[in-house]
DRENDRENMAR-482599 format. One record per atom (N, C-alpha, C): residue number from 1; residue in three letters; x, y, z. Coordinates in Angstrom, 2 decimals, m for minus. Layout:
<sites>
NUM:ALA:X:Y:Z $
...
</sites>
This chain:
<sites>
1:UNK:m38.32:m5.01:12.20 $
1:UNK:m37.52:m4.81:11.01 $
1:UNK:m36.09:m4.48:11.40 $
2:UNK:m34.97:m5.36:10.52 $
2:UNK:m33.73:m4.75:11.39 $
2:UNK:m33.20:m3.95:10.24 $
3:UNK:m32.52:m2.72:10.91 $
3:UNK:m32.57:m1.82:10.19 $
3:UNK:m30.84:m2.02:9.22 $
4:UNK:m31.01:m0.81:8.33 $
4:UNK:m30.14:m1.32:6.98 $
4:UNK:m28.88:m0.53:7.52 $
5:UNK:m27.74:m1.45:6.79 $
5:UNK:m26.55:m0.77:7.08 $
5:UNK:m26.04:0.38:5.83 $
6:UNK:m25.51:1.67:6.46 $
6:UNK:m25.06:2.11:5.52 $
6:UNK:m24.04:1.77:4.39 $
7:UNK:m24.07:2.25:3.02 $
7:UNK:m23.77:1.38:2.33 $
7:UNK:m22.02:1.77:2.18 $
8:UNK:m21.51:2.61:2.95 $
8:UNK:m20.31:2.52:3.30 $
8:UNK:m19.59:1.30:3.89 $
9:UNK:m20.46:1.22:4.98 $
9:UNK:m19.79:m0.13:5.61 $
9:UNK:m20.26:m1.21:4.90 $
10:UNK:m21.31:m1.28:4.19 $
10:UNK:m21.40:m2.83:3.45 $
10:UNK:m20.21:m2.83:2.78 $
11:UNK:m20.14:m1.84:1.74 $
11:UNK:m18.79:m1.83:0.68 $
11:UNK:m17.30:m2.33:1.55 $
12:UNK:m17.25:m1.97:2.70 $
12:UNK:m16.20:m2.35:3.68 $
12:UNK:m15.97:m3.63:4.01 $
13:UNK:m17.21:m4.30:3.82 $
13:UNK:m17.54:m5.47:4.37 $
13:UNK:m17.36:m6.31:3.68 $
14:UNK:m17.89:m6.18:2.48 $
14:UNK:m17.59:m6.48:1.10 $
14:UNK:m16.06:m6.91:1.15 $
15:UNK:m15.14:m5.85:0.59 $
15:UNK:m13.83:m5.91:0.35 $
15:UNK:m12.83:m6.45:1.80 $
16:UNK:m13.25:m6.35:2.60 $
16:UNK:m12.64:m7.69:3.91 $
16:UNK:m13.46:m9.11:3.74 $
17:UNK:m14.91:m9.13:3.42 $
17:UNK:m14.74:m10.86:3.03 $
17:UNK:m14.17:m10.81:1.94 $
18:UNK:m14.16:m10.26:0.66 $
18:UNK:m13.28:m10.54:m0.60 $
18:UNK:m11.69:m10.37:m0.54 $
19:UNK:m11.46:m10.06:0.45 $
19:UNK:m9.55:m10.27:0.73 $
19:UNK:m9.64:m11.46:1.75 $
20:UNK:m10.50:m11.84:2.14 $
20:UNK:m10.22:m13.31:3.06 $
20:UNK:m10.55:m14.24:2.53 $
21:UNK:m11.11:m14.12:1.26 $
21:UNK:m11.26:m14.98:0.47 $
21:UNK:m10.10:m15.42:m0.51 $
22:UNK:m9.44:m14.26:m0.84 $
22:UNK:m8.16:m14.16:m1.62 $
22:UNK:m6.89:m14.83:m0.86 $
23:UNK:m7.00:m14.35:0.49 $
23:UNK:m5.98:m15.43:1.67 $
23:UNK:m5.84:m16.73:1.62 $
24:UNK:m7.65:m17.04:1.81 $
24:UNK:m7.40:m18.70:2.33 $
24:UNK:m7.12:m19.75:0.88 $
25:UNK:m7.57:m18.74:m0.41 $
25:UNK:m6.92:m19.41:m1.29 $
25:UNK:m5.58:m19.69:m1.67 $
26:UNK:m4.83:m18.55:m1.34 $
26:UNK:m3.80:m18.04:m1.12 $
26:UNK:m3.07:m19.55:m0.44 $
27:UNK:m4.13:m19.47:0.82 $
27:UNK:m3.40:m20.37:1.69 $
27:UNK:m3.89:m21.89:1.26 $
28:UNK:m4.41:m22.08:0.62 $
28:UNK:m4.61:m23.69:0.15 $
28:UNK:m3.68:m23.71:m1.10 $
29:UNK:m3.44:m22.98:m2.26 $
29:UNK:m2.11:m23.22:m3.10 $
29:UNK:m1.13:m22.81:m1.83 $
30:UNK:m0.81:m23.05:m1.20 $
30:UNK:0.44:m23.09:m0.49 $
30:UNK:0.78:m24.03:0.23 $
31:UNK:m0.39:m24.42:0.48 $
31:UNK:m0.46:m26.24:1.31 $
31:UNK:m0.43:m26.91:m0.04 $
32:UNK:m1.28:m26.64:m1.10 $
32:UNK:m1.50:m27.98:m1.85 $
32:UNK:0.09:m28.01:m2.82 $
33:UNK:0.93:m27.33:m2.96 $
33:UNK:2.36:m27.23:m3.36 $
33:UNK:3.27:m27.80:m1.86 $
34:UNK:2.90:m27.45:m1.09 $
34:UNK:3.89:m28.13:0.02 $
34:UNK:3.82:m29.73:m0.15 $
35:UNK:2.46:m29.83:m0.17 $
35:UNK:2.44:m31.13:m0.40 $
35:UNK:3.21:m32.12:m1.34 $
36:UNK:2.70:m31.04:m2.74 $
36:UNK:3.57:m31.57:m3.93 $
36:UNK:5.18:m31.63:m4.04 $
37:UNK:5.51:m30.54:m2.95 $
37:UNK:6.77:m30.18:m3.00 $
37:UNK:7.72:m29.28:m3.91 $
38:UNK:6.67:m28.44:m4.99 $
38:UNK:6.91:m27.40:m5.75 $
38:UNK:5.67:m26.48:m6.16 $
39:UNK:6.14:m25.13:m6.33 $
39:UNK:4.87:m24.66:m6.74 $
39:UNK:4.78:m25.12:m8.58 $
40:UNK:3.50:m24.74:m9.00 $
40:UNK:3.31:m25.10:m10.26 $
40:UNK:3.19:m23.40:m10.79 $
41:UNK:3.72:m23.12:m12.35 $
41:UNK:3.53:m21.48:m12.61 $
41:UNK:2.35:m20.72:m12.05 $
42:UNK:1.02:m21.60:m12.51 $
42:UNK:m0.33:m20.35:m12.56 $
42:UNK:m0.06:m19.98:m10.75 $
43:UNK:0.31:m21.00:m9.75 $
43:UNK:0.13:m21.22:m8.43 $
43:UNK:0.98:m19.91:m7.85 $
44:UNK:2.31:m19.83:m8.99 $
44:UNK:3.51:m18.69:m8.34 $
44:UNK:2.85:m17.69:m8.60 $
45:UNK:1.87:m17.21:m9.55 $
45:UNK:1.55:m15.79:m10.54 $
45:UNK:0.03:m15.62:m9.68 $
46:UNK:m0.54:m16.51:m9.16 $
46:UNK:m1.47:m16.22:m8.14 $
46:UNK:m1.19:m15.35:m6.58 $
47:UNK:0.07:m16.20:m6.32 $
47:UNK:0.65:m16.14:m4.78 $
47:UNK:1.22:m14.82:m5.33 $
48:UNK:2.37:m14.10:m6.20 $
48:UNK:2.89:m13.27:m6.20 $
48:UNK:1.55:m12.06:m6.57 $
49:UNK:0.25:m12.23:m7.33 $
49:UNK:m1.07:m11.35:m7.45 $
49:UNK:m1.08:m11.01:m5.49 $
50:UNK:m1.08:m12.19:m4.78 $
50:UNK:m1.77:m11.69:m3.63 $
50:UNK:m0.69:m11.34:m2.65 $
51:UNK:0.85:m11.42:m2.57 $
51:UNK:1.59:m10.68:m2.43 $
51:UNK:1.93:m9.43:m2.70 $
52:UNK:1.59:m8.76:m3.86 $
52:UNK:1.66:m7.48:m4.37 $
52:UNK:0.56:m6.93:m3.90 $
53:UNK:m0.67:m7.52:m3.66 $
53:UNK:m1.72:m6.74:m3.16 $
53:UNK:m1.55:m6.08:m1.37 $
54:UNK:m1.15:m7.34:m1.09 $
54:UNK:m1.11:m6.97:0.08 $
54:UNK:0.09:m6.04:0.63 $
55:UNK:1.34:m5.78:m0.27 $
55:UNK:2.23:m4.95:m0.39 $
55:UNK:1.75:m3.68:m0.65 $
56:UNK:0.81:m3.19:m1.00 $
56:UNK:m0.06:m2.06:m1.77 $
56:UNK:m0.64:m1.28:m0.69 $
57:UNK:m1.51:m2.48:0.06 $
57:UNK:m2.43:m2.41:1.25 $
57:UNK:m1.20:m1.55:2.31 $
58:UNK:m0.32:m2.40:2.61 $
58:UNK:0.44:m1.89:3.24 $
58:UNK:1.11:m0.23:3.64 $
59:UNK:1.70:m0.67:1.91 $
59:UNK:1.63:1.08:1.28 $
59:UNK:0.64:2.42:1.71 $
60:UNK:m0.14:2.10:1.40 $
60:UNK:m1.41:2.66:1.63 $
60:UNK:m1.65:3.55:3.34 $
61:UNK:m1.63:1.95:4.08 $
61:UNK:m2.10:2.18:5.30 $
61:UNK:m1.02:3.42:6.25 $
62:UNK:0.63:2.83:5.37 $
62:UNK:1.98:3.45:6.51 $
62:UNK:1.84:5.17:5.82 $
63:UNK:1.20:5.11:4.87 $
63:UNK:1.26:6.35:3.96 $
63:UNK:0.36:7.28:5.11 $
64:UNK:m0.98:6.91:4.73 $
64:UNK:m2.10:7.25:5.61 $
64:UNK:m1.30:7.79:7.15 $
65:UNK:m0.94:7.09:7.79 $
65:UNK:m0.51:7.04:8.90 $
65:UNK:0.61:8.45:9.44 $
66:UNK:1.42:8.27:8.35 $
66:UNK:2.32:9.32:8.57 $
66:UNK:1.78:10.60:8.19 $
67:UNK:2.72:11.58:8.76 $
67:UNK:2.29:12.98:8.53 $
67:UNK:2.89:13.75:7.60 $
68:UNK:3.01:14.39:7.06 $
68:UNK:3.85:15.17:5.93 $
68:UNK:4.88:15.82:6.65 $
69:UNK:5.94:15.33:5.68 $
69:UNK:6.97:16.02:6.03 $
69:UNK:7.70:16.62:5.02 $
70:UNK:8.36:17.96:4.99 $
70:UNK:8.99:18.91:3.89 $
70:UNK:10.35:18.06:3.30 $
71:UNK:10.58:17.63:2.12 $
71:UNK:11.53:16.50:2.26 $
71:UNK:13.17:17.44:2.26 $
72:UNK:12.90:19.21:2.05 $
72:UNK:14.01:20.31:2.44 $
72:UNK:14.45:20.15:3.72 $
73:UNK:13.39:20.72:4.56 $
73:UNK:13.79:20.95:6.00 $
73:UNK:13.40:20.45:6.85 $
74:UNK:12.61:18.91:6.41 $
74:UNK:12.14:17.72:7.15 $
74:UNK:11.34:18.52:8.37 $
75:UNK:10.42:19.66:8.19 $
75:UNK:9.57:19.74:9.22 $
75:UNK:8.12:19.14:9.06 $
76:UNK:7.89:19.00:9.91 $
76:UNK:5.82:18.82:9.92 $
76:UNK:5.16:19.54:9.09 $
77:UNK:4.29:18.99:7.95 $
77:UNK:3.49:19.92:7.45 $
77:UNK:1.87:20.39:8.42 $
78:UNK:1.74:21.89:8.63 $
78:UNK:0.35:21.36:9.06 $
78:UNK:m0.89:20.39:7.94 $
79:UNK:m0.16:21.01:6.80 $
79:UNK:m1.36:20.31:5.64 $
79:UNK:m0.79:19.07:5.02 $
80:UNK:m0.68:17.47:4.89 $
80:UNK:m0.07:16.70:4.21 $
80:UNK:m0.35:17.12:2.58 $
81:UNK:m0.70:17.26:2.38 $
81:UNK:m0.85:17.86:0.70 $
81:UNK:m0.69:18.94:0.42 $
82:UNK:0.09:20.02:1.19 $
82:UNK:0.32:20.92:0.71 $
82:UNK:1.29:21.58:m0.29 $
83:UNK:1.09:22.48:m0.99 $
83:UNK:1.66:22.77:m2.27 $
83:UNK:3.47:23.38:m1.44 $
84:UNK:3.12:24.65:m0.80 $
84:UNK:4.39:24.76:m0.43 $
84:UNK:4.87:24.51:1.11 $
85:UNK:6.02:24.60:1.48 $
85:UNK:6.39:24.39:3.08 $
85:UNK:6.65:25.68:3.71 $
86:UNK:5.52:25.51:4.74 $
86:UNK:5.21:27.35:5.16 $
86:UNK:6.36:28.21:6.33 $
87:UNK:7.46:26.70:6.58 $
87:UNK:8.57:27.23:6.79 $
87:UNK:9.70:27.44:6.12 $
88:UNK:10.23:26.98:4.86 $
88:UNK:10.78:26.93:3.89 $
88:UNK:10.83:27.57:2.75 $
89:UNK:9.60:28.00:2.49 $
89:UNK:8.97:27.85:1.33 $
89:UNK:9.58:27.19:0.28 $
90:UNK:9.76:26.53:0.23 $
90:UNK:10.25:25.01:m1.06 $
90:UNK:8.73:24.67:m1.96 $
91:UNK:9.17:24.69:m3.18 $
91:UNK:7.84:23.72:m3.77 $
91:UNK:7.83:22.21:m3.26 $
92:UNK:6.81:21.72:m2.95 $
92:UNK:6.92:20.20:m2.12 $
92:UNK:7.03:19.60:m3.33 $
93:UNK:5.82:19.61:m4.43 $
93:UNK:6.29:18.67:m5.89 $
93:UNK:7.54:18.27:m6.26 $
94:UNK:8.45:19.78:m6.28 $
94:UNK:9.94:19.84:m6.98 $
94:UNK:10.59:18.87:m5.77 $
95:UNK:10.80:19.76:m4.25 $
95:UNK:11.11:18.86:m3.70 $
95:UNK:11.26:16.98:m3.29 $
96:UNK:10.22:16.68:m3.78 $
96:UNK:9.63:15.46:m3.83 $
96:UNK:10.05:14.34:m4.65 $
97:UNK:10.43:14.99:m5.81 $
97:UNK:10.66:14.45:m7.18 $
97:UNK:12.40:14.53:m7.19 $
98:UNK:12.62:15.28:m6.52 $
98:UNK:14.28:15.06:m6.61 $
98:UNK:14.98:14.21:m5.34 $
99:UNK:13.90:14.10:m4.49 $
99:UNK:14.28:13.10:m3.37 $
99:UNK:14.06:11.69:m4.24 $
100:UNK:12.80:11.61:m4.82 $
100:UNK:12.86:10.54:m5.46 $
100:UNK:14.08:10.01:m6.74 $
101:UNK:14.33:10.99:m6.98 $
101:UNK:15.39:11.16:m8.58 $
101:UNK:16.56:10.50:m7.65 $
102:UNK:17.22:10.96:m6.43 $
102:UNK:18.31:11.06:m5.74 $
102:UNK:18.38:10.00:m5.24 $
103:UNK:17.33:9.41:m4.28 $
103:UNK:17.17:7.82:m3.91 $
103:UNK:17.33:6.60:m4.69 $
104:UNK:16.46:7.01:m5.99 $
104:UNK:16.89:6.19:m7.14 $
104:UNK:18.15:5.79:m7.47 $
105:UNK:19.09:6.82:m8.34 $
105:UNK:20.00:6.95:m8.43 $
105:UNK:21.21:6.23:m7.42 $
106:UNK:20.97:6.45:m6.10 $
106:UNK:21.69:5.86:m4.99 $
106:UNK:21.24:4.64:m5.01 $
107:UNK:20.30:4.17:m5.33 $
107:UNK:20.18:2.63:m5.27 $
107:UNK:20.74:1.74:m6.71 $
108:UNK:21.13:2.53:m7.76 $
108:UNK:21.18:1.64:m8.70 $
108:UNK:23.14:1.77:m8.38 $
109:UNK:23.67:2.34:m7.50 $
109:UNK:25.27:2.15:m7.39 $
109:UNK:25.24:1.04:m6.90 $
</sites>
């Protein structure tokens, strides 16, 4: 009897064949428009679905990856979710939200 996989990794398994499935379609409207020599609408609103996804994915992974940082006194958090910065003490929320307010702002000059 071969034995069963936990159903963590099926679910894993799952959602990597169902994003390689989303690719190679991906990648046949992209040949079958090269061919044509334009994309057609539903073809752009597909390609830009699996562009945004994979922009997300991305998101996700560089997020994961990094470590928290106090966006006051840009040190290391030991906790990434922590409420305050245990060298600072800054609220991270408030902090957070006005880096975002401030970045914004600088991008729409």
């Amino acid at each position: 009897m071969a034995a069963k996989s936990p159903a963590g990794s099926r679910s894993r398994t799952d959602s990597t064949s169902l994003r390689l499935l989303r690719l190679e379609r991906a990648l046949a409207v992209l040949l079958a428009a090269a061919l044509r020599g334009r994309l057609q609408l539903p073809e752009r609103r597909l390609l830009q679905k699996v562009l945004a996804e994979l922009k997300k994915q991305r998101r996700r992974q560089q997020e994961a990856s990094q470590k928290g940082r106090c966006p006051a006194c840009l040190s290391v958090l030991p906790k990434p979710r922590a409420r305050r910065c245990p060298w600072c003490g800054v609220l991270l929320s408030e902090a957070r939200r006005a880096a975002r307010e401030s970045a914004s702002a600088g991008a729409r000059r």
